[in-house]
PLY file of the C-alpha trace (Angstrom):
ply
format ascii 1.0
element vertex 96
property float x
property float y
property float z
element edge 95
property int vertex1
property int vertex2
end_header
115.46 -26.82 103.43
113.68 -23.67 103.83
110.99 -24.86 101.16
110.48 -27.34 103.76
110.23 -25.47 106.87
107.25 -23.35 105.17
105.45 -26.23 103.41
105.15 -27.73 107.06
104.59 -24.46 108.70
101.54 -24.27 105.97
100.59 -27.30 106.87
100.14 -27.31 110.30
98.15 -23.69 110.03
96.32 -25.23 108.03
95.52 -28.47 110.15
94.65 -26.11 112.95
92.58 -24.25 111.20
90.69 -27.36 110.35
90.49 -28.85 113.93
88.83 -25.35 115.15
86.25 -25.35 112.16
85.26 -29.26 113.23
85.17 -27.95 117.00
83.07 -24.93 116.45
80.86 -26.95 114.45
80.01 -29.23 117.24
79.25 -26.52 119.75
75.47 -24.73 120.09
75.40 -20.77 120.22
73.17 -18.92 122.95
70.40 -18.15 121.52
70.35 -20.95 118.67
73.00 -19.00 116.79
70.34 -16.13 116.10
71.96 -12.11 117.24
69.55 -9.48 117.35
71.69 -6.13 117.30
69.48 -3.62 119.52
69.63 -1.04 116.87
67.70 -3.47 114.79
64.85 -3.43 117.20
64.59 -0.08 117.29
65.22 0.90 120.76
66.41 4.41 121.89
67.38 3.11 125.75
68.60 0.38 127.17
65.72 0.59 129.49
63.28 -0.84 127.25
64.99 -3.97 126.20
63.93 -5.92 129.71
61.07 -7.52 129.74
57.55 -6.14 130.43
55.94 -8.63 132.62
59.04 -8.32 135.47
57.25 -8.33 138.74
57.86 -5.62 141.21
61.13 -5.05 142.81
62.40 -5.59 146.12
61.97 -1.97 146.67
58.84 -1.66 145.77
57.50 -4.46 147.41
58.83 -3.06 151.06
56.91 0.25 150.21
53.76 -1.55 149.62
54.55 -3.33 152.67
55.05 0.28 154.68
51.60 1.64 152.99
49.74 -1.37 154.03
51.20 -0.75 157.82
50.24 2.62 157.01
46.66 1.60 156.24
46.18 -0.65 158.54
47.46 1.96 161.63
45.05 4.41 159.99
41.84 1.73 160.09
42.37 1.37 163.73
42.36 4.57 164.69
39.59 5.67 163.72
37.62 2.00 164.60
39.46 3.14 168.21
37.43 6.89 167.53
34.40 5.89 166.37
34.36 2.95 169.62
35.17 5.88 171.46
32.20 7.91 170.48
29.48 5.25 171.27
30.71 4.40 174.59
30.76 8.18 175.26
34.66 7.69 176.58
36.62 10.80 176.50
38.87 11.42 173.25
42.49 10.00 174.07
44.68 11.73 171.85
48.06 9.17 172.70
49.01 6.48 170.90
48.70 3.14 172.20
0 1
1 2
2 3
3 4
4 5
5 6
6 7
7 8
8 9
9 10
10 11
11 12
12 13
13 14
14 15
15 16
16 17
17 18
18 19
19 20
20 21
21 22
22 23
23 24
24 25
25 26
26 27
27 28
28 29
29 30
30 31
31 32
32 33
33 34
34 35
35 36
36 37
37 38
38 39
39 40
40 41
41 42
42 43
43 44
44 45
45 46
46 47
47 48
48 49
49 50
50 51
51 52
52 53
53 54
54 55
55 56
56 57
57 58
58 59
59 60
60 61
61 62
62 63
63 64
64 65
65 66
66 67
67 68
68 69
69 70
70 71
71 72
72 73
73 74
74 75
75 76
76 77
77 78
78 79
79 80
80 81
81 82
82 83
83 84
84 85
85 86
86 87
87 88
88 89
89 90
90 91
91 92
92 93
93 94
94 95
């Protein structure tokens, strides 16, 4: 009886085993099955593994946003001064 019990017991590993080999063979890896390892590529950081042609951040889109206010603030001014100084007005040092 007990040969029994572990010549089905072997069995049915063994069927299982079979059932996962057919169902991983039917599925597709990420990446077409290929693994790079970062050590392989040769990379000290983490930050150089993404990708160089990123565009610019959200961050760093708001600050060019704030210089080109900046800019912009700046140009007027001194169109406002240099107006100014052909109509001969007197220099109006607030901000309007």
């Amino acid at each position: 009886m007990e040969a029994t019990r572990r010549v089905v017991l072997a069995a049915a590993i063994v069927e299982s085993q079979v059932q996962d080999a057919a169902r991983a063979a039917g599925t597709d890896k990420r990446g077409s099955g290929i693994v790079v390892r970062r050590a392989d590529l040769g990379l000290t950081t983490l930050a150089n593994v993404a990708p160089a042609d990123r565009g610019p951040s959200p961050r760093q889109v708001a600050g060019h946003g704030e210089l080109d206010a900046r800019l912009e603030r700046a140009l007027f001014h001194k169109a406002l001064a240099e107006l100014r100084q052909r109509l001969e007005l007197p220099r109006d040092d607030r901000v309007e």
